[in-house]
C-alpha positions as CSV (number, residue, x, y, z in Angstrom):
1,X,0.0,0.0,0.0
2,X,1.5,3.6,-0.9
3,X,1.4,5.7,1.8
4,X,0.7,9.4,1.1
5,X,2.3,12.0,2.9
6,X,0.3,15.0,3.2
7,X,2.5,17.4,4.3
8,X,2.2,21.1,3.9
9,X,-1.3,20.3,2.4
10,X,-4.3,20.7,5.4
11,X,-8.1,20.1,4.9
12,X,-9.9,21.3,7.7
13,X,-10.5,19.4,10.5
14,X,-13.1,19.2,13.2
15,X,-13.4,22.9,12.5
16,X,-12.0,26.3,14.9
17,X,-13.1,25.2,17.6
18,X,-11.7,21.9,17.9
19,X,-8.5,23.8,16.4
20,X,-8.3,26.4,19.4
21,X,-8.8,24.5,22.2
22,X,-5.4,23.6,21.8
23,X,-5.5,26.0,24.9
24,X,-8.0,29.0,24.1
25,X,-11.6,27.7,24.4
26,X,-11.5,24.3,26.2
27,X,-14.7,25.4,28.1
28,X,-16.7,26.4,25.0
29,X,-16.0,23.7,22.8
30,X,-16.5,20.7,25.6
31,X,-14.0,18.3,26.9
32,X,-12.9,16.1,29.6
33,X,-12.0,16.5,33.5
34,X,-9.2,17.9,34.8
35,X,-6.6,21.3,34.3
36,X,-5.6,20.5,30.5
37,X,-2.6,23.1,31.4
38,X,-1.7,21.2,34.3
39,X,1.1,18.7,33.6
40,X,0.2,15.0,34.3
41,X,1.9,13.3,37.7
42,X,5.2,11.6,36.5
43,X,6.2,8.6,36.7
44,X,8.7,5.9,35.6
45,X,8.6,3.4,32.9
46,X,8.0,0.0,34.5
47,X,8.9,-3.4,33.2
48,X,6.7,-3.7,29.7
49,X,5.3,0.1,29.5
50,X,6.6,1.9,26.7
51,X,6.8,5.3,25.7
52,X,4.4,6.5,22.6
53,X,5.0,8.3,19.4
54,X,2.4,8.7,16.8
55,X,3.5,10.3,13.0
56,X,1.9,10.5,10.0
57,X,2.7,9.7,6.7
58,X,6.3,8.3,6.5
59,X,8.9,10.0,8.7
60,X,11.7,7.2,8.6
61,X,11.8,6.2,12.3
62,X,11.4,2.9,11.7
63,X,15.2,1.6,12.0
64,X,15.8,4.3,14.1
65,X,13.4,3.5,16.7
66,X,14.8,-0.5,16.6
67,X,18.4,1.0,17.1
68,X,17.2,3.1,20.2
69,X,15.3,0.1,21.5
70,X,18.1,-1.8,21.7
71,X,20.8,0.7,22.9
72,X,17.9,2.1,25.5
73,X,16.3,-1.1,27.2
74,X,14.8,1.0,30.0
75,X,12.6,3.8,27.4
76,X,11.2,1.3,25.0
77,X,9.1,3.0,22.2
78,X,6.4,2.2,20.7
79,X,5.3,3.7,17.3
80,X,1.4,4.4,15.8
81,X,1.9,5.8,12.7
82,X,-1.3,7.3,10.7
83,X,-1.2,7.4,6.7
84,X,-2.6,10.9,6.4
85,X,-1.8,14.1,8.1
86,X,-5.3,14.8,7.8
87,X,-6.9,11.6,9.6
88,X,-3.9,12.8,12.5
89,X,-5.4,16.1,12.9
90,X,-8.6,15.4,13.4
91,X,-7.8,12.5,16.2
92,X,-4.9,15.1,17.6
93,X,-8.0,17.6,18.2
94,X,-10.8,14.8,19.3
95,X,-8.1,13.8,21.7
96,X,-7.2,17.5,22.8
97,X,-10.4,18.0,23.1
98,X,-11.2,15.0,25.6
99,X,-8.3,15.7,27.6
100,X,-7.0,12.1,27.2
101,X,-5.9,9.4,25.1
102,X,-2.6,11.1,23.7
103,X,0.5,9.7,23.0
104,X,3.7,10.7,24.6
105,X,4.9,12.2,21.5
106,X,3.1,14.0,19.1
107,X,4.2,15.0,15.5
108,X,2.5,17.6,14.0
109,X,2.9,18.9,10.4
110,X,4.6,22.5,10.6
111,X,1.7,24.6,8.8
112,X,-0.5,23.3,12.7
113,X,2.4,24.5,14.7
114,X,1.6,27.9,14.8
115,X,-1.6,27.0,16.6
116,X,0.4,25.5,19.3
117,X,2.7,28.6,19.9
118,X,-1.1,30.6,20.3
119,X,-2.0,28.6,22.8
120,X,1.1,26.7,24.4
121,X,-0.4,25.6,27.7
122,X,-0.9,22.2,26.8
123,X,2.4,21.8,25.6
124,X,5.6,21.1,27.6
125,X,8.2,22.9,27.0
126,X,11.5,21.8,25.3
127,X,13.8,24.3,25.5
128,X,17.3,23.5,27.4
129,X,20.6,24.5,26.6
130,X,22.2,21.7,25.0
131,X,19.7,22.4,22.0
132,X,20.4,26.0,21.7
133,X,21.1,26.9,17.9
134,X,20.9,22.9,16.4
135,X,18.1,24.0,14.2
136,X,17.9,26.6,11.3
137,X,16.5,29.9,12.2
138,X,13.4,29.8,10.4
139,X,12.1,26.7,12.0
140,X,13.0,27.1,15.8
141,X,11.5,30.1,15.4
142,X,8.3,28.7,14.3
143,X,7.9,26.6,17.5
144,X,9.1,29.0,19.5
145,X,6.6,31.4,21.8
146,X,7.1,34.6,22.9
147,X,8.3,33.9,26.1
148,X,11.0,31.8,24.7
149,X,9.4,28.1,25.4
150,X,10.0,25.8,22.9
151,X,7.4,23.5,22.1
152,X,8.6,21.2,19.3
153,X,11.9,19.5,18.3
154,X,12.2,20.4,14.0
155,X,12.5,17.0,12.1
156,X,13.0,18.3,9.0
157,X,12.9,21.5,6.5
158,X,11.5,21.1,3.1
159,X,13.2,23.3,0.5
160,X,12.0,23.4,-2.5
161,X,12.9,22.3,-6.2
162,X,11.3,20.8,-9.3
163,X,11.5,17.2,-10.5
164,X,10.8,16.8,-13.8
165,X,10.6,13.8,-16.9
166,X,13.2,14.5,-18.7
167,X,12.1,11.8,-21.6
168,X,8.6,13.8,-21.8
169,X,10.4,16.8,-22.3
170,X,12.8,15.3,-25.2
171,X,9.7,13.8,-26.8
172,X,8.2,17.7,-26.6
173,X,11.4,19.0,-28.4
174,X,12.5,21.0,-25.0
175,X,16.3,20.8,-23.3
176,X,16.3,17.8,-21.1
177,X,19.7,18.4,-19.2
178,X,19.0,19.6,-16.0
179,X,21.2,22.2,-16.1
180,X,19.5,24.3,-19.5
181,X,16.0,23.2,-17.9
182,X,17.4,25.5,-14.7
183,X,17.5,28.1,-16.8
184,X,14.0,28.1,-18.4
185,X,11.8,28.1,-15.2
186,X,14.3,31.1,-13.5
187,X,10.5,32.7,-12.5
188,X,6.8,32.0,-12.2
189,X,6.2,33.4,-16.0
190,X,9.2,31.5,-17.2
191,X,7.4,28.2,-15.4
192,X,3.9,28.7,-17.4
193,X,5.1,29.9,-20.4
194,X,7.4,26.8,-21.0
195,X,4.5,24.7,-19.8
196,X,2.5,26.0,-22.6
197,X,5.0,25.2,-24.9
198,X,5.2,21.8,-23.7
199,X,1.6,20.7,-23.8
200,X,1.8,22.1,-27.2
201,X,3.7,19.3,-28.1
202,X,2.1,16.8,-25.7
203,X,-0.7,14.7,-24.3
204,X,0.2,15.3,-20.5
205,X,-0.2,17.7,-18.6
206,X,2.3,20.3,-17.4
207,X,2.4,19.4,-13.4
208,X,0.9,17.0,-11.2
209,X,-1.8,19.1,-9.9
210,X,-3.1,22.6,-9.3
211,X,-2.9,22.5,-5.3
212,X,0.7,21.4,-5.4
213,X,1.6,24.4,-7.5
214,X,-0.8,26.6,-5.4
215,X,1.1,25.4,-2.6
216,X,4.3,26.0,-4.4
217,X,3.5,29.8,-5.2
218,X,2.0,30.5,-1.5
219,X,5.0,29.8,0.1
220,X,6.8,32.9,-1.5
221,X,3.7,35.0,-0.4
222,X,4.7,37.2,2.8
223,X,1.2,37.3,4.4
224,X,-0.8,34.9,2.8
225,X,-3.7,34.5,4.7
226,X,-3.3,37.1,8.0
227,X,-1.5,40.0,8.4
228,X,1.9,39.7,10.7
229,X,-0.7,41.1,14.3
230,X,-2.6,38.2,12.9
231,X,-5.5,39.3,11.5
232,X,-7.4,37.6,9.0
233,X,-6.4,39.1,5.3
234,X,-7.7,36.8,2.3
235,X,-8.3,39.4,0.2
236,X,-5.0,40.8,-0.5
237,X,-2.5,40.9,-3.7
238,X,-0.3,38.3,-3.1
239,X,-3.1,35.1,-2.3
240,X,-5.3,36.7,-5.7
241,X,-2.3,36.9,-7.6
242,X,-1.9,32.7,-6.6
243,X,-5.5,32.2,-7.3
244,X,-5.7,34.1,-10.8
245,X,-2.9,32.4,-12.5
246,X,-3.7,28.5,-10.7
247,X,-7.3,28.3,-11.4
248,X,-6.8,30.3,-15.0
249,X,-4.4,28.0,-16.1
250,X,-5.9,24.7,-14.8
251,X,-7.8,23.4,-18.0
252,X,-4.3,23.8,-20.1
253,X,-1.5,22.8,-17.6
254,X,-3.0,21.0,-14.9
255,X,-4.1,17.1,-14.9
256,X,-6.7,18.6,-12.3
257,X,-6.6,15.6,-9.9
258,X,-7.0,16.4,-6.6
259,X,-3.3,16.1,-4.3
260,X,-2.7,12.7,-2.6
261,X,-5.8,10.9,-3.9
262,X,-6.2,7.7,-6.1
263,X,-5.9,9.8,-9.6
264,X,-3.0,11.9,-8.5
265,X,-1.1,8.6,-7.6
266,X,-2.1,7.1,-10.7
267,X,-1.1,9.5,-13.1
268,X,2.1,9.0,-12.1
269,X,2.4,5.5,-14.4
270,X,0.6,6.6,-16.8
271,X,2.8,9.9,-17.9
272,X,0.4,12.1,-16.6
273,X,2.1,14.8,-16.3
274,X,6.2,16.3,-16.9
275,X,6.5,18.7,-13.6
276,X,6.3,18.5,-10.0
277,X,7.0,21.0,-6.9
278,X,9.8,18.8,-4.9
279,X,10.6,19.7,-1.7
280,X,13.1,16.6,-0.3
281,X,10.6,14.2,0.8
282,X,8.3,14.5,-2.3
283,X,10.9,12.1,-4.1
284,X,10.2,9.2,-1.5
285,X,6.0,9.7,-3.2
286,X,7.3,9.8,-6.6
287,X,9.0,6.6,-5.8
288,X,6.7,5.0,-4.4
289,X,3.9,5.9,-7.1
290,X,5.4,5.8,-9.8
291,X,7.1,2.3,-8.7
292,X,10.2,0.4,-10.6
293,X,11.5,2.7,-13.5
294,X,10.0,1.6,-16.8
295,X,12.5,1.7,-19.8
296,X,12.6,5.6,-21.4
297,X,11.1,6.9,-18.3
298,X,13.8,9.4,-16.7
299,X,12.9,11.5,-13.8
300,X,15.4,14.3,-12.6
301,X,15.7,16.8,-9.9
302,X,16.7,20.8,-11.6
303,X,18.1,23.2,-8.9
304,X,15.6,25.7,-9.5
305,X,12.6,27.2,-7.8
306,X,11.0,29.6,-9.6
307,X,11.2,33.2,-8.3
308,X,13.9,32.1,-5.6
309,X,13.2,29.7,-3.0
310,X,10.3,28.4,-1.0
311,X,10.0,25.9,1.7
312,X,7.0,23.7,1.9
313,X,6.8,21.2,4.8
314,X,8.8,20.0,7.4
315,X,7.8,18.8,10.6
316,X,7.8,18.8,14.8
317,X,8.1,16.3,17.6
318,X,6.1,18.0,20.5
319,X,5.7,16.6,23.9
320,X,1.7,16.9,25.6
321,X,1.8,17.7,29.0
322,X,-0.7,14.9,29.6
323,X,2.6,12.7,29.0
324,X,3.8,10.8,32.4
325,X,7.1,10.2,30.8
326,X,8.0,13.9,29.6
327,X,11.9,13.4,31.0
328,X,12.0,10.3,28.8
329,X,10.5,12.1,25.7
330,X,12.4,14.8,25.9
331,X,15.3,12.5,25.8
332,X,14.0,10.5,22.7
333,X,13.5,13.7,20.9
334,X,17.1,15.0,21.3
335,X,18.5,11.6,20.1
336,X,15.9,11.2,17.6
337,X,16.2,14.9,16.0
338,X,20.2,15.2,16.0
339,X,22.1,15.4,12.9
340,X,23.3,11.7,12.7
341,X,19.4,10.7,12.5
342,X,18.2,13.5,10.5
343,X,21.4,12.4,7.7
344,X,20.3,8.9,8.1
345,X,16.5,9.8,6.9
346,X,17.6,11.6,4.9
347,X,19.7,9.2,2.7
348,X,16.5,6.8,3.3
349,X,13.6,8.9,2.1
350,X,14.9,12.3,1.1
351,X,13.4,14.5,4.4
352,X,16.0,17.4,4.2
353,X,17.5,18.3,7.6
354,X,16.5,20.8,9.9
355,X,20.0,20.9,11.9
356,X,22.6,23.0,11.2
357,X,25.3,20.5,11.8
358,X,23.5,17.8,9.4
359,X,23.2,20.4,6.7
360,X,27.2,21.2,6.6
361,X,27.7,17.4,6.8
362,X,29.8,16.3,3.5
363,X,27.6,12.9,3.6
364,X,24.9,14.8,2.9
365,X,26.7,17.5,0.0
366,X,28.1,14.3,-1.5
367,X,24.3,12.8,-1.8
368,X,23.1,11.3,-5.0
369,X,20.1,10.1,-6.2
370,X,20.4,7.0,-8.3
371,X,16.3,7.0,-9.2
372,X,16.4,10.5,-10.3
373,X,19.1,9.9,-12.8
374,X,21.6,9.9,-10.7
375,X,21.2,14.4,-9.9
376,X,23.2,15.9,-7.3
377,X,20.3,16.0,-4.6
378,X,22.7,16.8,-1.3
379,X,23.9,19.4,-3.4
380,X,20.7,20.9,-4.5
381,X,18.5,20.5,-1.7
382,X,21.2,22.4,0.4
383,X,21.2,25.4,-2.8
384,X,17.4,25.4,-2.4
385,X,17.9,26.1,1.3
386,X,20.2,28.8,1.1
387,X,17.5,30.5,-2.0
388,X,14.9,30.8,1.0
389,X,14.5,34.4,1.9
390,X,10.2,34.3,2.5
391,X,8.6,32.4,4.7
392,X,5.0,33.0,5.1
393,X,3.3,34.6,8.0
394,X,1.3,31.7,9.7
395,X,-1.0,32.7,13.0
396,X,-3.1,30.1,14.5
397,X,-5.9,29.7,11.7
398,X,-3.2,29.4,8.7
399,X,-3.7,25.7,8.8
400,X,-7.6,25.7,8.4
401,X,-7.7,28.8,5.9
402,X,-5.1,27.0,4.0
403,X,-7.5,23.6,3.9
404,X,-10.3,26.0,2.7
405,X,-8.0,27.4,0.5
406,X,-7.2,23.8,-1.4
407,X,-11.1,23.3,-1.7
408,X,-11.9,26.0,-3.0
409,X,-9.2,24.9,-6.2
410,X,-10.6,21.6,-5.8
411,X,-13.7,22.8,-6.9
412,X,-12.5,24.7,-9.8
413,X,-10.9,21.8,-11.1
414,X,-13.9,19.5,-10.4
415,X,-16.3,21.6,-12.5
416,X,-18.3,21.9,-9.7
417,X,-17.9,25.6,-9.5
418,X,-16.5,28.5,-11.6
419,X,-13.6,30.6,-10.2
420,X,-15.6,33.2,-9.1
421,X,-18.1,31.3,-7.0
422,X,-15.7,29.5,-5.6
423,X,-13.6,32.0,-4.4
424,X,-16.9,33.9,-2.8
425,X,-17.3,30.2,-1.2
426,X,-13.6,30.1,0.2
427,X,-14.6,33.6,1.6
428,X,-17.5,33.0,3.5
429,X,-15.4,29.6,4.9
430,X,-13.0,32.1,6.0
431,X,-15.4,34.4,7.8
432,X,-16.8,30.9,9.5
433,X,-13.5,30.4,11.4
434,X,-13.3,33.7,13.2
């Protein structure tokens, strides 16, 4: 079974108020007994109790969790893993919610942590000094309250490129070499102009699908969704200028399948398209869908983002103060985020690191990819992450606008409504969270 990794990508789940009582409005949405900002009583793992993690989609920690099980014999962990971000959000907040029935552990996808940092009470905190400055700026930051409490561990960043099939773009009569495709798709206009050229020429489409390039161009938008006090802002420049150009070019460039379901992962085999957004960890989906490598079919990785750089994804181990094992967790996390793990997933599924030491590591500069004809991916990855210089403003309702924000281009490409009513759709969504 391929497992789909949603990350970046929300759909809304139980709604705002499940999504604030991360601390705010515990009383008005309903819940269980008990302070849900007081920490739990602690206690010590006994003989056959192990400490809990639950992920989503794939993170890796597989091998890594057998290798601390067997150098830790007194903090065995145990691992739940759920196939969808999605599905993880929605029993993350029913859980939240009833005060009970969380894990030691939590990961949450890094477009949700903002909503912790609004309301951290629930949260222990992480912050100690022997992690002081092991993560990039950007993403301690994002975990980071005012106050200075930390509240996740960063396992990954996801800078952005493009993969690409280079045989679909020979058989359209465009430069396949990775190096002249760089210079095509230098900006956004360079990006649809050269997919017009290719579907010209062919029957597929020019990317994979109109939220994963939505999702692409919001993540060089400053203040997509709220303004930097937080207040709600969808109808500015930047998110219209994202909406104009995905939802007017979806019936030439798009396949218009929806992201992560069955006809997105299908299209894969059947040369459905020549262009993907591909942050790190995309290329562990693209293996996985589009299986053993068929003769003539030649994916590569171009060290290009158009317009820059952009960062889509990457992801936090956070600790729930209804935990009775937070010393222990806290311990896991250490071991489990530092740069000899975060190099190890990465050689196993592409997740670029988040710590500073794994990014200067020469295992990871020297990194190739073998399934993506053999491109310089250590290399290219750590390019894309120096090309950052935006990262969007996220306040605690970016997740769920950004879900509303996805259906609302699902529903263009569906035919189910026309730009225009679905944008006045995605604005009275908006208006229903606050």
């Amino acid at each position: 079974m391929t497992i789909k990794t949603s990350r970046g990508v929300s759909r809304p789940g139980l709604g705002v108020c499940a999504t604030l009582l991360l601390g705010l409005t515990l009383a008005a949405c309903g819940g269980g007994g008990g302070d849900p900002a007081e920490s739990a009583e602690q206690d010590t793992l006994e003989p056959g109790e192990t400490l809990t993690i639950t992920t989503f989609g794939e993170f890796g920690y597989d091998a890594l969790i057998a290798d601390w099980n067997k150098a830790n014999p007194g903090i065995q962990v145990e691992q739940t893993k759920v196939s969808l971000w999605d599905d993880w959000k929605n029993e993350l907040n029913t859980n939240l919610q009833a005060n009970a029935g969380l894990p030691d552990v939590v990961a949450i996808e890094g477009d949700f942590m903002p909503a912790l940092v609004a309301a951290p009470d629930r949260w222990v905190d992480l912050s100690d000094k022997d992690v002081e400055g092991r993560w990039l700026d950007f993403k301690e930051k994002a975990a980071t309250t005012s106050d200075g409490q930390l509240l996740g561990y960063p396992t990954d960043a996801g800078p952005e490129a493009f993969c690409y099939r280079a045989d679909l773009f020979e058989e359209a009569g465009l430069p396949s070499d990775r190096a002249e495709v760089a210079k095509l798709m230098t900006t956004w206009d360079d990006y649809y102009a050269l997919g017009e050229k290719f579907t010209a020429k062919s029957d597929a489409a020019w990317y994979d699908s109109s939220g994963t390039i939505a999702q692409a161009m919001l993540n060089q938008v400053p203040n997509p969704f709220e303004e930097s006090d937080g207040t709600v802002n969808v109808e500015n420049d930047g998110l219209k200028a994202v909406w104009n150009t995905v939802t007017g070019n979806a019936e030439t460039l798009s396949t218009r399948n929806k992201l992560w379901n069955d006809d997105w992962s299908a299209s894969f085999k059947k040369d459905g398209f020549a262009t993907i957004p591909c942050p790190g960890w995309m290329r562990s989906n693209i293996k996985d869908n589009q299986g053993k490598l068929k003769d003539g079919v030649v994916w590569d990785v171009v060290d290009v983002f158009p317009g820059g750089g952009g960062n889509w994804g990457g992801s936090f181990l956070a600790v729930p103060k209804t935990s009775t094992h937070q010393t222990e967790a806290q311990k896991f996390l250490e071991w489990m985020t530092a740069p000899e793990q975060q190099l190890r997933v990465f050689a196993d599924l592409g997740n670029f690191p988040s710590q500073v030491k794994a990014i200067d590591s020469p295992d990871l500069l020297s990194a190739t990819d073998e399934y993506f004809n053999n491109a310089p991916v250590g290399e290219i990855y750590s390019n894309r992450a120096a090309a950052i210089d935006v990262q969007p403003f996220q306040g605690p309702l970016y997740s769920d606008i950004l879900g509303k924000f996805q259906l609302a281009i699902d529903r263009v490409d569906e035919g189910s409504a026309s730009p225009d009513k679905s944008w006045k759709t995605f604005l009275s969504d908006v208006a229903s969270l606050q």
